[in-house]
N, C-alpha and C positions, 0 to 999 in steps of 0.2 A: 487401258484401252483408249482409242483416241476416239475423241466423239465425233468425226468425221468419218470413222470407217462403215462400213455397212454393217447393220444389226445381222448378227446371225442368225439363222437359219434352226429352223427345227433340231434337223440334225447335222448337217452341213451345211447344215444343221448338224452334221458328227462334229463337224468341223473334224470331223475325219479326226481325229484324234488322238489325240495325243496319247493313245495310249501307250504309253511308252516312250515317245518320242519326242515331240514338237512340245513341250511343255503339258501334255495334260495329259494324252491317249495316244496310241497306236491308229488314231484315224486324223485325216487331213484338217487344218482346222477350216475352217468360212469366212475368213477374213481376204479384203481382196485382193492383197500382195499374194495371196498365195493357193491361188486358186489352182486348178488343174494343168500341170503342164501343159503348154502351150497353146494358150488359148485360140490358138487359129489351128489345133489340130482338130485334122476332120471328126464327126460325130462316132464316123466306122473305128476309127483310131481309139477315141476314148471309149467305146465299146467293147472295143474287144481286150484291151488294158484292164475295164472294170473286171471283165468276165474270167480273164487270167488270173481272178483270187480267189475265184470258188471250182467247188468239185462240178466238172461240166454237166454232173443231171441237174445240180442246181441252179448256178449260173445263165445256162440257156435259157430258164425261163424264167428267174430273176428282174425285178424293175430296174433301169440302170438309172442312176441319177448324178448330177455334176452343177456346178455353181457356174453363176456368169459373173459380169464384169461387176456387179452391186452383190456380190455374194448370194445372190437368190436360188434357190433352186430349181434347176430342169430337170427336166425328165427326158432324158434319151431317147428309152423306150420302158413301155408300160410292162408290167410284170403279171404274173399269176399265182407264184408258189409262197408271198409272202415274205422273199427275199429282197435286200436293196444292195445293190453294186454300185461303187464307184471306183473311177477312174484313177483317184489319188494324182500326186504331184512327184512323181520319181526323183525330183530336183529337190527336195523340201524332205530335210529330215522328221519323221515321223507323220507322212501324210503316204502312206502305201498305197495301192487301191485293196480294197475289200467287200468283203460279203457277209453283211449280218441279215440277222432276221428280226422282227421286230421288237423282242425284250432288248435283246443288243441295244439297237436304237436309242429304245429310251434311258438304258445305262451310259450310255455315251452321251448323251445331251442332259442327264442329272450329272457326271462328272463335268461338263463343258460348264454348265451352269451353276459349279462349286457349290453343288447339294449335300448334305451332312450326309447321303447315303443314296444309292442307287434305289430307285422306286420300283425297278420292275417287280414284279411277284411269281416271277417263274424264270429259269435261268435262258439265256442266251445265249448264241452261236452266232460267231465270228470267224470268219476264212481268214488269210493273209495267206493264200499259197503262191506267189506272185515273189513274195518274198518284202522285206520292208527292213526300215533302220529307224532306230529309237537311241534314246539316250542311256536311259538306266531303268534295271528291273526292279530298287527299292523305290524311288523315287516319282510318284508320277508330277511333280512339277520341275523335276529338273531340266534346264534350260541348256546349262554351260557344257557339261560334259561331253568329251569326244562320242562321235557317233558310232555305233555297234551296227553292222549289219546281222540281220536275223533273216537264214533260210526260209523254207517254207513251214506254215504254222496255224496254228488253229487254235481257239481260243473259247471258255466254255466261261459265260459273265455272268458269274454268283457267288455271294461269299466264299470264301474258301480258309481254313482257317489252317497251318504247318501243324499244328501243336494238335488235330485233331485227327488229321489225313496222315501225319509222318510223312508228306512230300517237301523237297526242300525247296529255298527260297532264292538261289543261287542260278544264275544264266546258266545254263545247258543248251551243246549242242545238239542234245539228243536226248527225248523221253518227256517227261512233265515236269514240271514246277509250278507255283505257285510265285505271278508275279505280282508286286507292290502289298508284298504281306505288309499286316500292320496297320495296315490303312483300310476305311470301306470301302475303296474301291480294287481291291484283292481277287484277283481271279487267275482260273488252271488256264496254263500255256503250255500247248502242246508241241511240241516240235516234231517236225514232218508233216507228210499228208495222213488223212483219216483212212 
């Protein structure tokens, strides 16, 4: 990390991350090369981007939130139900927009912050129904590999163990798996909507 970039952010603080994709999560990271596509698109634009990852009872009333030029984050708009949307960077492999709620959160920002294990204490819910691209399903640091696009998808952030569930661990374009088995950051991916 270069000491010049801006400190991230809570969670995009997700830094959107890389889960999956951009080196760490399936959500955008916070860094400021790579913030929300186009940062002169209007607020309406990144609004309705964020909101296009979650199921619309949730979404609508969702907080939407997005980073500025120092990686800090904004608030779009304010929320009610406990959900956080963003916009993601469409242009930026593994930064989708999504919709977590807040165990999410803190699972993405104890993997952004290379924690021996996700903290939360109760599991999390993550959209991607928007659609996104990641790099690989063992790996959550990998960097190189060509980019996978993944349909629409949902994601349930808690241990998850193959050998206990008998789900497999293998990309599907259809049903659940279990991505980044092996690792403590192991979690059920859904593919489709809920």
């Amino acid at each position: 990390m270069n000491l010049q970039q801006p400190k991230h952010t809570l969670f995009m603080l997700l830094g959107f991350a890389l889960l999956g994709a951009a080196g760490l999560l399936k959500l955008p990271s916070v860094d400021a090369r790579s913030r929300s596509t186009g940062g002169m698109d209007p607020t309406e634009t990144k609004i309705a981007r964020a909101m296009s990852a979650g199921p619309q009872d949730i979404a609508r009333s969702a907080r939407i939130i997005d980073t500025d030029a120092n990686g800090n984050t904004v608030i779009l708009r304010p929320g009610s139900n406990g959900f956080t949307c963003m916009p993601g960077n469409p242009e930026v492999i593994g930064e989708p927009p999504m919709c977590a709620d807040a165990a999410s959160l803190q699972w993405f920002a104890d993997a952004k912050a290379h924690k021996p294990k996700p903290t939360n204490t109760v599991p999390g819910i993550t959209y991607m129904l928007a659609g996104a691209t990641q790099r690989s399903d063992s790996d959550p640091n990998d960097k190189t590999t060509p980019a996978i696009h993944v349909g629409p998808h949902w994601m349930v952030m808690w241990p998850f163990d193959p050998k206990t569930t008998g789900l497999p661990t293998s990309h599907r374009n259809d049903g659940a798996y279990i991505m980044w088995a092996g690792s403590p950051y192991a979690h059920l991916h859904v593919t489709g909507r809920p």
